[in-house]
N, C-alpha and C positions, 0 to 999 in steps of 0.2 A: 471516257474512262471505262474500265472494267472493273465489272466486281466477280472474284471466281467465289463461287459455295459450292463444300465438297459435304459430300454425306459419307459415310465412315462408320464401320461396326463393332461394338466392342465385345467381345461376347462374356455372355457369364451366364450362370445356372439357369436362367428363364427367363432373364435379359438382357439386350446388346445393348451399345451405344452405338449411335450414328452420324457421323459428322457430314458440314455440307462447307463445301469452299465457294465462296463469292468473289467471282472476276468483277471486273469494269467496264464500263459499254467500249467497245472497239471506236468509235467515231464520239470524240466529246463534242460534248452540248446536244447529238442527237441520238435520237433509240434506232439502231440500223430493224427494220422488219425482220430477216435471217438472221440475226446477231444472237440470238437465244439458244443455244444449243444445250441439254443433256447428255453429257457422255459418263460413258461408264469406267471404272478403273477397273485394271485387271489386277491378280492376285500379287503377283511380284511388283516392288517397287521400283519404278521405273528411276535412273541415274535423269533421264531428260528431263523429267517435270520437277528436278533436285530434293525430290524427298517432298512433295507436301508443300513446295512453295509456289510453284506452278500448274497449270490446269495440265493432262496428260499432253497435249499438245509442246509444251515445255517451252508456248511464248507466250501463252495466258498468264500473266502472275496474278496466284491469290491474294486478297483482300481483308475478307472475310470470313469466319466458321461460324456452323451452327451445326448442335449437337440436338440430339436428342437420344433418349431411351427407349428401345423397341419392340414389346412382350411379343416371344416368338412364340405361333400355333405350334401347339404338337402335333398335328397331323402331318405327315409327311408327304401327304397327296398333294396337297395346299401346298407346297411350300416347290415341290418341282416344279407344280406347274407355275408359279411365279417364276423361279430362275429361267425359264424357258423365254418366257417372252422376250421378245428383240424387238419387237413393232417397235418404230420411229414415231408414231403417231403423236401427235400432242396428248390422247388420252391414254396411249399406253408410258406415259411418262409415273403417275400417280403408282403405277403396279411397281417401277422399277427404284421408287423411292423407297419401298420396304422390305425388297430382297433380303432374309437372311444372311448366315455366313456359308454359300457352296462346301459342303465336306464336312459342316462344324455342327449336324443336325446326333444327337447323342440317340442311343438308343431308345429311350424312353419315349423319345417324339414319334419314333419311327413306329410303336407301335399301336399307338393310338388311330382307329379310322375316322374320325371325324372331329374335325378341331372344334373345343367350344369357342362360343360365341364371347367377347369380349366389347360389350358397348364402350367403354372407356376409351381403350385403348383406337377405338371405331372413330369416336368423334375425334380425338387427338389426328388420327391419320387425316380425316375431311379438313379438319381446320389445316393439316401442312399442306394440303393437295391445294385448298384453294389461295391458303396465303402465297407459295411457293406459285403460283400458276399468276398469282396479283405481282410478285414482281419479277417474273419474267416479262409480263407486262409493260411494267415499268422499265424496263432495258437490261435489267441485270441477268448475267449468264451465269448458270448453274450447272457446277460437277458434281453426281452424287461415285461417293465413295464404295463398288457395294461390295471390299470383300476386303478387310484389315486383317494381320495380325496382331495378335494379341499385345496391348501396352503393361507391359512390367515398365581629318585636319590642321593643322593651325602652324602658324609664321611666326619668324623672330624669334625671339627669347623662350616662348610658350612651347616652339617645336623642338628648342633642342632639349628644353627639360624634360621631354615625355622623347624624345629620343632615349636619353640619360636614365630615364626611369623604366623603359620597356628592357634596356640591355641589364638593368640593375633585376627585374622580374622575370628576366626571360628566363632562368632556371627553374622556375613555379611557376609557367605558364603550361597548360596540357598542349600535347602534341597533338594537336586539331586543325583542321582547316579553316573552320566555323568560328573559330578562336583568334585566326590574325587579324589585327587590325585594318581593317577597309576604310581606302580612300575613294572608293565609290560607289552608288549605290544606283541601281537598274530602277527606275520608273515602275512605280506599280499599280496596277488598277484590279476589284475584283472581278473574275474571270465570271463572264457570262455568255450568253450563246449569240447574243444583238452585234458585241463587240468583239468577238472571236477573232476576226480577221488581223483584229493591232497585235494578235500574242502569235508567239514564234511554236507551232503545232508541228515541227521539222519531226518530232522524235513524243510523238503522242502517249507510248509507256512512261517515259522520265518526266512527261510534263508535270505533273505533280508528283509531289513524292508519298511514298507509302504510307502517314499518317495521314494528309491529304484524304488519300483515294479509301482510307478506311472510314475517317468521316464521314465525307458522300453517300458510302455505301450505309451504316451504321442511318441515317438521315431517314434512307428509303426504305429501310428496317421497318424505321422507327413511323412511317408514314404511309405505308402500306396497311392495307386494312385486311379484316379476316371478319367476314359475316356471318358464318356456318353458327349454327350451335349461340346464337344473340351475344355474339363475339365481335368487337367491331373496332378492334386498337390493333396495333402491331408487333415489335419483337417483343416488345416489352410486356406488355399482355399475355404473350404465348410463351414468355419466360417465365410468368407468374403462376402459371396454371398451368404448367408442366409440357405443355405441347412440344417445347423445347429445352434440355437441361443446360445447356449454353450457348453461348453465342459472344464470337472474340474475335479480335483482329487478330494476325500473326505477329511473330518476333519474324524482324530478318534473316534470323539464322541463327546456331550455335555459335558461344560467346568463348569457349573453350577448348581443348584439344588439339590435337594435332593434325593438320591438315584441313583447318576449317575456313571454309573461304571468309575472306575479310568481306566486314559487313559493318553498321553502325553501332549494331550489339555488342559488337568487338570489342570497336573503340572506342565505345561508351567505359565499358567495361575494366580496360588497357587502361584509362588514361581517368577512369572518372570512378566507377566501384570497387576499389580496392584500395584497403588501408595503406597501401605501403605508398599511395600518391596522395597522403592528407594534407600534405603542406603546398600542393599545389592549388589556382584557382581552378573554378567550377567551367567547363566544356559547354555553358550554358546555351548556346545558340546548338548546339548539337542536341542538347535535351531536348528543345522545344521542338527542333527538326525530327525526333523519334518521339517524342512523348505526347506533343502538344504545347500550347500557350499556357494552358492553365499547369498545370505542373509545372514547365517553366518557370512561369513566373513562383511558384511553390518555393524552388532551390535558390533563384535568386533572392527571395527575400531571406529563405535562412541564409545564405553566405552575405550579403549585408548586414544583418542582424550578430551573426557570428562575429563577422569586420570590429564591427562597434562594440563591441563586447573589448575586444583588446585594451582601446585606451580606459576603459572604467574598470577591467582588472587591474592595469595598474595603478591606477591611481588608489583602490582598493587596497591595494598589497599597502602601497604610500601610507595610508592608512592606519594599517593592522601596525604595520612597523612602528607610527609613530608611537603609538599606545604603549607598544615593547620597551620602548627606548624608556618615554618616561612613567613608565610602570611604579618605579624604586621614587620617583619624584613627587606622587602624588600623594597629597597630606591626609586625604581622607582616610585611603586604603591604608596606609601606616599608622594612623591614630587604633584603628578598628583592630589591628596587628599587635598593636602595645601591650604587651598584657600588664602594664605595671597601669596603665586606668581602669583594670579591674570592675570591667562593667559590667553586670550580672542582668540577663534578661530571664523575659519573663517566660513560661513555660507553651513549649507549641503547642500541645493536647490538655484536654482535662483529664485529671489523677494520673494518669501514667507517665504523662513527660515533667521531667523537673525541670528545676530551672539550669541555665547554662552560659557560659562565658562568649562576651561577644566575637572573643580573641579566636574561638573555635571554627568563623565565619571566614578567617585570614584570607585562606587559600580562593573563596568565591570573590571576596572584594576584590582581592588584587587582578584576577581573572576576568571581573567586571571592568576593569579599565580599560582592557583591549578594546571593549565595543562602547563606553559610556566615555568619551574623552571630546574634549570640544573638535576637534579634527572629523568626528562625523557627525558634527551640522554640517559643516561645508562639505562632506559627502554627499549629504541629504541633497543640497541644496546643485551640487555640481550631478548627481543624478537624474535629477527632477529634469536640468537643461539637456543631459544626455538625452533622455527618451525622446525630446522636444526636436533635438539636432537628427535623432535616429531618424523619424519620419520625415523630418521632411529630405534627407539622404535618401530616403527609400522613396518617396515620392518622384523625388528627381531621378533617382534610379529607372522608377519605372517607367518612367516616361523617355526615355534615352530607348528602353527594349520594346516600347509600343512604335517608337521611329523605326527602328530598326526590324522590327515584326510585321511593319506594316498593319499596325494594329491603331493607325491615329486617326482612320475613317471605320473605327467599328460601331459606333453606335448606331448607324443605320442598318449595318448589317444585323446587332443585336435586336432591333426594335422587329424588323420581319420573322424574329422567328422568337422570340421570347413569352409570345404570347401561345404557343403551342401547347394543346393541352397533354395531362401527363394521363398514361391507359388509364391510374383507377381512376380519376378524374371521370373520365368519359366512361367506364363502367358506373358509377353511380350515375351520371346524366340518364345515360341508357336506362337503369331501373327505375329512374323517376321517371322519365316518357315514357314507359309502358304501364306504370303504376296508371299515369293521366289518360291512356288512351283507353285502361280499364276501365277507367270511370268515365270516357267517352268526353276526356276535356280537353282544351287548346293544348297543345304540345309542340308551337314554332319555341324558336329562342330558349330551352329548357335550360338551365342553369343550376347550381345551388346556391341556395340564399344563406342567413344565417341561422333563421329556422332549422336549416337542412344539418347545419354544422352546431348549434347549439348543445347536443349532448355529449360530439366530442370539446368541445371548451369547455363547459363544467369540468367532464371529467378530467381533463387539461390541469384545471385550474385547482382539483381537491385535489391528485395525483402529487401537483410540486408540491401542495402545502403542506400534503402529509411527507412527503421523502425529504421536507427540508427539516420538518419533525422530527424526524428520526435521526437526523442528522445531531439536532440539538440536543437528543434524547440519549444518541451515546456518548458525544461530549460531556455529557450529565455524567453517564455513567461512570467515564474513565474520570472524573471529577470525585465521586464517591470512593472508586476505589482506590485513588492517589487517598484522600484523607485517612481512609481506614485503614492502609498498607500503615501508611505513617503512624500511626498510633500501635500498629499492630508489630513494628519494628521498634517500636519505641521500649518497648515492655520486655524487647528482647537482654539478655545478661551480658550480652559481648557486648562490651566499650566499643571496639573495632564498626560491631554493625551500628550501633546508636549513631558515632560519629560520621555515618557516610548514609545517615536516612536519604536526607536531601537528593541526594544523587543519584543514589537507588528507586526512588520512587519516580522521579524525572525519567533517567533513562528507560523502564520498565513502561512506564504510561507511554513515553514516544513514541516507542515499538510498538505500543497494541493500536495508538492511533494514526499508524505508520500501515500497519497491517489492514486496519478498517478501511482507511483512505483508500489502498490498491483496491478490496474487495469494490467496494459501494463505489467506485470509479466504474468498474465493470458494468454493474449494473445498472446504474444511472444511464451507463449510453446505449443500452438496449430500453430501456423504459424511454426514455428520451426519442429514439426512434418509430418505437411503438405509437406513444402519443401523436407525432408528427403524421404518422399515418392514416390515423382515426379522424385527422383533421380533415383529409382529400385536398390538398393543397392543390389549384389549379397547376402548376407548371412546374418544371423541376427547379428554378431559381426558387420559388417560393417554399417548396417543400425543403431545400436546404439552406434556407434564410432561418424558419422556425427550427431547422433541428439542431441548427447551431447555437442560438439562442435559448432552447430549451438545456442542449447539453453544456453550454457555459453556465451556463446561471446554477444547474445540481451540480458538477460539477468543480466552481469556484468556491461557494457553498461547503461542500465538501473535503474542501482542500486546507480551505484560510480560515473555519471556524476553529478550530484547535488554538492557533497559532493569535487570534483575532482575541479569545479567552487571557490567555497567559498576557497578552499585550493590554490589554483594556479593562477587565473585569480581574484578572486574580487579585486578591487583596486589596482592590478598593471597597468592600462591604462586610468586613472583615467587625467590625465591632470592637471593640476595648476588651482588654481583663475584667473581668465581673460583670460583662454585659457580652459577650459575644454574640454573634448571628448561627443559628445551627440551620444545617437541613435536616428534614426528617425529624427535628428536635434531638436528635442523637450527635451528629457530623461537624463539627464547628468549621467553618471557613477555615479556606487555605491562607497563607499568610506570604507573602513575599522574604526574601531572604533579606537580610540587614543593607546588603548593597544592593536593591531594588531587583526588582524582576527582569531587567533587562536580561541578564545573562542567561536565564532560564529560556528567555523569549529565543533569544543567541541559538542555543542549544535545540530546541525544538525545529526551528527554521531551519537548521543545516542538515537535522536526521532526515525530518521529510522531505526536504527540495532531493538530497544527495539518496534518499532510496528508493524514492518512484524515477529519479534517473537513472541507478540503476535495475532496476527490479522493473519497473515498469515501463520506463523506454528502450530501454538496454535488451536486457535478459527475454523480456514477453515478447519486444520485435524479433529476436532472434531465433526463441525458443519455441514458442505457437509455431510460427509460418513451418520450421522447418517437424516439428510432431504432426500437423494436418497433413502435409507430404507424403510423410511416413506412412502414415493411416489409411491415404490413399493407396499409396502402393501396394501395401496390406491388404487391403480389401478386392484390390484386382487381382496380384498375385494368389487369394485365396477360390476366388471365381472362377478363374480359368487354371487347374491345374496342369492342364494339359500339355501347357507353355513349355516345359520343362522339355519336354519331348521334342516337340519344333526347332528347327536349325534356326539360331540368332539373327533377326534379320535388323536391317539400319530403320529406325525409326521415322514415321514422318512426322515432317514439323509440325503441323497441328496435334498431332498424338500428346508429343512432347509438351508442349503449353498445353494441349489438357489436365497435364495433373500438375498445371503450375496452381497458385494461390487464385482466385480470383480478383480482383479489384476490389477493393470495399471506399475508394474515396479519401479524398484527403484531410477528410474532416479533422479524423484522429492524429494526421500529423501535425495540423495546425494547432489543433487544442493542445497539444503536450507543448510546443513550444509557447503559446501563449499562457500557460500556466506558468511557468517556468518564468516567462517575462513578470510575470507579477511577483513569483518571489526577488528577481532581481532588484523591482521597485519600489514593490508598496514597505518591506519592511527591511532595506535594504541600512537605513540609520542601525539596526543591530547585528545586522551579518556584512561587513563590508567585504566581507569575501565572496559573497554568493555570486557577484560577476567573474568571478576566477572558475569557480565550479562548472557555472554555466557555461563558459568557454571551452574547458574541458572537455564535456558533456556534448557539445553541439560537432565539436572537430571531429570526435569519434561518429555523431548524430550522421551529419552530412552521409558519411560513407558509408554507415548502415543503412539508409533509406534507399542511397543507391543502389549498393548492393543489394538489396531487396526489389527494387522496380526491376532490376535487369534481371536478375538471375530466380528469385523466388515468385515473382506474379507472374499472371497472365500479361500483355499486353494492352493498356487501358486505349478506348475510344480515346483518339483526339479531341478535345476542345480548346475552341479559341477562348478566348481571356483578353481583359487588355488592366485589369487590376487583379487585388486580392479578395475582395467583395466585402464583405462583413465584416472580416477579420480585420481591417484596417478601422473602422468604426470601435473594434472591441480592444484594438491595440489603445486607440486614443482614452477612449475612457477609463482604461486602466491606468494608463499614464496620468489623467487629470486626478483620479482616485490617490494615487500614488502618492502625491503632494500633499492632501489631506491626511493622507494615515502616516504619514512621516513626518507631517505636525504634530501631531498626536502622541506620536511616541518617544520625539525627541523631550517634549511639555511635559505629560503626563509617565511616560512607563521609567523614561531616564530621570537621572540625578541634574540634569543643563540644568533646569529654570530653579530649582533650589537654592543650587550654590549661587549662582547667579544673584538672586536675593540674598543669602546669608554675605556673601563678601562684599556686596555695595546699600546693605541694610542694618546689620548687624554684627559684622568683624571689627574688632575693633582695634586692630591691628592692621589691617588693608591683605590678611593672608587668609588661608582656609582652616588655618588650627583652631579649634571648635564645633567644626561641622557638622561632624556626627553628635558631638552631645547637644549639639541644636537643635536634629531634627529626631531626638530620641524624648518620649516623653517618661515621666515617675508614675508608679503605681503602688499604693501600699497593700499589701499581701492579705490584711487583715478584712482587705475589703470584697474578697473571693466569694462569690456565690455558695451555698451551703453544695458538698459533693461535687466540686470542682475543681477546690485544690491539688495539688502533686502529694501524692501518698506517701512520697521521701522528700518530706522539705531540706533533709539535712546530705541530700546526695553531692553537695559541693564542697561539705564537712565544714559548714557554717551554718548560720540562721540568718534567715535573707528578709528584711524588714519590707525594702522597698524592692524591686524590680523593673527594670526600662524594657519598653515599644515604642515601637518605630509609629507615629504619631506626631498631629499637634495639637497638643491637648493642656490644659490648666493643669498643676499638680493637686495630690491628694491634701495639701495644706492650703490650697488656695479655698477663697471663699465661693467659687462655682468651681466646685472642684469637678476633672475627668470633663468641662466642654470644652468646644470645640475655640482651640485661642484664636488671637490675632493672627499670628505668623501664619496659619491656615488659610485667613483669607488673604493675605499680602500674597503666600507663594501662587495661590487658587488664579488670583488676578494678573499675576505675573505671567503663569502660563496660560490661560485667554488671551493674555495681550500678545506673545509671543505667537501663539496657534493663527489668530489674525492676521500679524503682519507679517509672516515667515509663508502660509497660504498667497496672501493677495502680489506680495515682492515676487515668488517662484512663479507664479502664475502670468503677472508682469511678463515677466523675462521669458517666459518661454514661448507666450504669444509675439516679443518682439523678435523673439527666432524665429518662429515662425513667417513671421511679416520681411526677414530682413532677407531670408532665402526664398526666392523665386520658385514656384515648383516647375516651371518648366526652363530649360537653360536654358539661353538667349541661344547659341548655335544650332540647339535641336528648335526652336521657335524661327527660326531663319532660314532651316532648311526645309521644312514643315510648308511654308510660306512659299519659299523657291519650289517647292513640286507640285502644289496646288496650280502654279501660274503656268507652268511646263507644260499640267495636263490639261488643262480650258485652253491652251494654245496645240495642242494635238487634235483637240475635239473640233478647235476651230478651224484646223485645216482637213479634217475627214470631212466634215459639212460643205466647205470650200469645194473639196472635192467631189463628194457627189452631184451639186447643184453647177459646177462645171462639167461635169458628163452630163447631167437634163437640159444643159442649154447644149450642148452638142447634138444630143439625139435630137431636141426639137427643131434646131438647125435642119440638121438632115433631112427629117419629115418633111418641114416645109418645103426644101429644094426638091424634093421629088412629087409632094403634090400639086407643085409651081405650075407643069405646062398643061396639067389636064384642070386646074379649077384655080378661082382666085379666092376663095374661101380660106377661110384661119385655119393652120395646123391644130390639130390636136397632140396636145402632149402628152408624150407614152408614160403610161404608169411604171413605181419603181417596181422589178422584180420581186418573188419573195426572195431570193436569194441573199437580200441587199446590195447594200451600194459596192463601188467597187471597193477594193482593201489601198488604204496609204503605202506611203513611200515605205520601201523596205525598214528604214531606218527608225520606223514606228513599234519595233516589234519589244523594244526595251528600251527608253532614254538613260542618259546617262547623269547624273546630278555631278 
């Protein structure tokens, strides 16, 4: 392989940038001795080296950049005499890595006779001299930049179906190569240097492809050491500490324009980031071909996940409708409507609300039924097996693109290098072994214990409890200021406002806890990360194991407490008339509406799911990426005014990805759509539409990510993958949670388990006429706490003796008058019984989904099988083969040392070269 590194200058007031392009060794699997070359780039862009993508040469292709920042001396002496040198020497290489910009030295430099001294910028130069000199070493060929302008199968019956179904998709199929369907698949083993001879090395540039060859490179980055200055990790390290301000693989090329050679950024771009191909599938082996495994498999999981979303919108829709339909039928919501049963409740607030007609409640009853209708249990219940069908869909998914990937023997290849430690890792190792050699102690095997890490786990562990604090803390708040709105609208003169408290307060509280959630989202994942750091996590699997779990857990936290309130806690501690529960002893508990809190819970669920989709997946992926752009351009364009003057030259490609976005990881794409998946499930019995939203949400999603990886980031390092890692762990446990909180809600927040009881306990008509005055209890007014009454008893222009709430409670004539009745415990035990059996039946079922689908399909288990046998029979005839040529040669020997002695041949050692190479036909099998 090659790797090209180009160095590159950018200029600005009393700093440039530098870039450096990383080829690949000329000779794979060996370091050629002469293969190391530095050359220099001259001022104009060369058409041969295509801008940036190749070394000047224009058959090197780049790999590789690293930038850095380069405080130019003012002296002007200094600074010729560097442009001067041409020595070829290996040690006049270090002079020509810091060449200024020829022509671009301002007056001001010019008149200075002696440059100050700058230690800083001193050690940064030693540590690139010796890193850059460690991996030339290592094989990798380096172009330094020094003079830029400025950057402004199957048979029968089975084949014709999927014949039938490919002609029926082929209009939504992307125009890809990567995309048709293969009937067969090339033999594959990982390439190493022992077994080089079995692979076809015809065309040594193409043999791997450019994510490939940036890997590799990106490896020896990462494994090169830099010891100057008690420095001892690699790019990563030297990225930390400024030695370097970046370091990226290329894009292929511009994705845009006219005349731009076709490339896979193209057709990524043609056929995969752009909304007007949404209803096409995903190019997905092309992605992983440009991006890597692991993002690969990123996109594939959303476009599965997407997939599945289809049938539980409709069934959702089935739903909502059936509610519609019999809206007008439902006896509840029409008793409550009646005004001729003149129910008179009791008052929401003390002294300022009076009492009010149940009939006033009409419009939220009837609106309650769309989501309180026995049609979502079996939502509940048909969601719960969705999530359960999802994964293992997506299990079996991924294991068809691990076959396909060549990703079905990666776990040996993960075990060699998983354990590699990460820079700051090995910078605190380093300061505890010099700590110990201070003190003159043993310092083999240094490590960190828990000792070492104990005051970031404390701090770990007060950090979440306080941010989950806070969390609870403004819940509390918007909790207060719902009560006191309420009371404080209460008092208002307009009829119009009194009669739409409810609603007013509701929507007002959503939006500010709508607003919080986006803020404290923010934040939480820079604390989140922060913490993860303080830990010194040995490797980077493990440093993004805990920052994931640190950032799901504030995060979830932050999302579902709102929503988690309104469903469980509003108006279950609520207290009676003449006994209320206050906060603050001012504040009296919130109360649920007549036709239960669900529709509230309705309501809440769909502001926040539908404005952190748009607001925060939507609008901030769109809007940040492309303001930071901005900003940069801004800030270069203000550095170099000079630009304006300069003839327009064609930019090179590395230029161009420098002011793209950097990578920052898929963390945050994962977490939004796992969040996302929990509103789908956990409280999905009162929004049955949230998998229509979400569907929405994801169709536009896909193509903004896209379009974002292609055209707004840098180019992320390739990693291999052969799962989703964590995230399928925190998929499952939401799904199992799911099932409990949709017992819960169906039992406790909905009207199911009431009626349930009033019409096979207490109807005595086998109908639900009664319902509501069943689960309404009597209060006599005279039993009002002193200074609590309504100060307009007669605002209904009557005198109200008794008054009804929503309880079940003995009346004020009974002999334990206001406890708590029978029916209380009847409905109590009803919903425990139903939480139980409705939990352990879904749970049933969905482990027997689980059980009933395979995660691996029998055809990828067959063919899996077939190429393991393929290759121990290729192995077994290279071995054949060499040990047929050592009986050959020792043949020979003996024949020739036959007539001068009768002694035993000696048998000739193998070459280092190895053995001879197999049959041509070795170089790829075919399955």
């Amino acid at each position: 392989m090659r790797v090209d590194e180009k160095y590159s200058t950018l200029p600005a007031e009393d700093r440039s940038v530098h870039i450096i392009n990383i080829c690949a060794i000329e000779d794979i699997g060996y370091l050629p001795s002469e293969g190391t070359l530095l050359n220099s780039l001259s001022v104009d862009p060369d058409a041969e080296c295509k801008y940036g993508l190749y070394f000047r040469d224009g058959k090197r292709k780049v790999d590789y950049i690293l930038v850095y920042h380069h405080k130019r001396p003012s002296g002007s002496r200094t600074l010729a005499r560097r442009v001067q040198h041409h020595d070829t020497a290996p040690g006049a290489r270090s002079l020509k890595q810091d060449h200024p910009l020829p022509g671009k030295v301002g007056p001001v430099e010019v008149s200075s006779p002696e440059p100050p001294m700058d230690y800083h910028e001193d050690d940064k130069r030693f540590r690139r001299e010796e890193y850059e000199g460690n991996l030339l070493e290592a094989g990798l060929e380096l172009e330094h930049d020094e003079d830029m302008y400025h950057i402004n199968e199957t048979r029968g019956l089975l084949k014709k179906i999927n014949s039938v179904l490919q002609k029926i998709t082929d209009p939504i199929q992307p125009r890809v190569a990567e995309h048709r369907p293969q009937t067969t698949k090339r033999l594959s083993y990982p390439f190493s240097r022992e077994k080089q001879h079995l692979f076809d090395l015809s065309d040594k540039d193409s043999f791997f492809d450019s994510k490939t060859r940036s890997t590799i490179v990106y490896e020896i980055l990462k494994r090169t050491t830099c010891t100057k200055a008690k420095y001892s990790m690699g790019i990563t390290s030297l990225l930390a500490n400024g030695v370097y301000s970046a370091a990226y693989p290329l894009h292929d090329g511009d994705y845009d324009g006219e005349n731009v050679e076709f490339n896979d950024r193209k057709l990524l771009h043609e056929e995969w980031a752009r909304y007007g191909v949404f209803y096409k599938y995903q190019p997905i082996d092309l992605v992983r071909k440009y991006f890597g495994e692991k993002i690969g498999l990123y996109f594939a999981w959303l476009g599965v996940y997407t997939q599945m979303l289809i049938p539980a919108s409709i069934v959702g829709i089935i739903v909502f409708l059936y509610g519609c339909a019999t809206m007008d039928e439902n006896i509840p919501s029409m008793e409550m409507c009646d005004q001729r049963h003149n129910i008179t409740m009791c008052p929401l607030c003390d002294k300022t609300c009076s009492y009010w007609k149940m009939s006033s409640a009409c419009a939220t009853a009837r609106a309650s039924h769309l989501f309180d209708n026995p049609a979502t249990v079996f939502f509940s219940i048909f969601m719960a097996l969705w999530a359960a069908t999802f994964m293992e869909h997506w299990k079996r998914k991924q294991m068809r693109l691990n076959y396909r990937w060549d990703l079905t023997g990666f776990e040996e290849e993960e075990e060699a290098v998983k354990d590699h430690p990460r820079a700051e890792y090995e910078a605190r190792v380093l300061e505890k072994s010099l700590r110990k050699e201070s003190k003159n102690k043993e310092t083999d095997k240094v490590k960190l214990t828990w000792r070492d890490r104990f005051p970031a786990y404390f701090t770990n562990l007060v950090s979440i409890v306080f941010m989950i604090a806070v969390t609870f803390a403004i819940v509390l708040g918007v909790i207060i200021y719902r009560i006191s709105t309420a009371a404080a609208l209460a008092m208002n003169s307009s009829p119009s406002v009194r009669s739409n408290i409810r609603v007013t307060v509701t929507a007002t509280a959503v939006i500010i806890n709508l607003v919080v959630i986006i803020l404290l989202d923010e934040v939480y994942g820079c604390i989140a990360r922060w913490l993860t750091k303080i830990e010194v996590p040995k490797t980077e699997k493990s440093f993004e194991e805990r920052l994931i779990f640190k950032a799901f857990l504030l995060k979830f936290v932050n999302s579902y407490t709102p929503i988690f309130y309104v469903a469980f806690f509003k108006g279950r501690f609520v207290g009676r008339p003449g006994d209320y529960v206050y906060i603050f002893r001012s504040f009296r508990m919130e109360e649920c509406a007549p036709g239960g809190c669900l529709m509230e819970l309705c309501i809440q669920l769909s502001i926040i799911m539908l404005g952190k989709q748009l607001i925060q997946n939507n609008l901030f992926e769109i809007g940040i990426p492309k303001m930071k752009k901005f900003i940069r351009y801004l800030k270069l364009k203000r550095q170099s005014p000079s630009d304006r003057e300069e003839p327009v030259k064609k930019k090179q490609r590395y230029e161009v990805d420098y002011t793209l976005e950097p990578f920052a990881g898929l963390a945050p794409e994962y977490m939004e759509m796992i969040i996302q998946f929990g509103f789908v499930t956990l409280f999905v019995a009162s929004f049955p539409l949230a998998p229509l939203f979400a569907l929405l949400n994801n169709i536009i999603e896909i193509r903004l990510d896209a379009k974002k990886f292609v055209t707004e980031l840098r180019r992320p390092v390739a990693v291999r993958a052969k799962d989703i890692g964590i995230w399928y762990n925190i998929l499952r446990g939401v799904g199992k949670l799911a099932v409990i909180i949709n017992a819960f809600v169906i039992s406790f927040t909905s009207d199911f388990i009431p009626r349930l009881v009033y019409l096979y306990m207490y109807s005595q008509n086998g109908t639900m006429h009664g319902f509501v005055n069943h689960t309404l209890s009597s209060f006599n007014v005279s039993d009002f706490q002193n200074g609590t009454a309504p100060n307009d008893p007669l605002d209904l222009g009557y005198e109200v003796q008794i008054c009804r709430y929503k309880d079940y409670r003995e009346p004020p004539w009974s002999e334990h008058k206001y406890d708590i009745s029978k029916d209380f415990w009847a409905v109590l035990a009803a919903r425990l019984a139903f939480v139980i059996v409705f939990q352990n039946l879904v749970m049933f079922m969905s482990d027997f989904v689980d059980w009933v689908i395979p995660d691996i399909p029998k055809d990828i288990s067959q063919q899996i099988h077939k190429e393991k046998v393929l290759m121990v029979e290729l192995f077994m005839r290279e071995e054949q083969g060499k040990q047929q040529l050592l009986d050959t040669w020792m043949e020979k020997g003996h024949k020739k040392e036959e007539p001068c002695s009768n002694h035993k041949p000696r048998a000739i050692p193998d070459s280092p070269g190895g053995g001879p190479a197999p049959s041509p036909g070795y170089h790829g099998g075919v399955l």
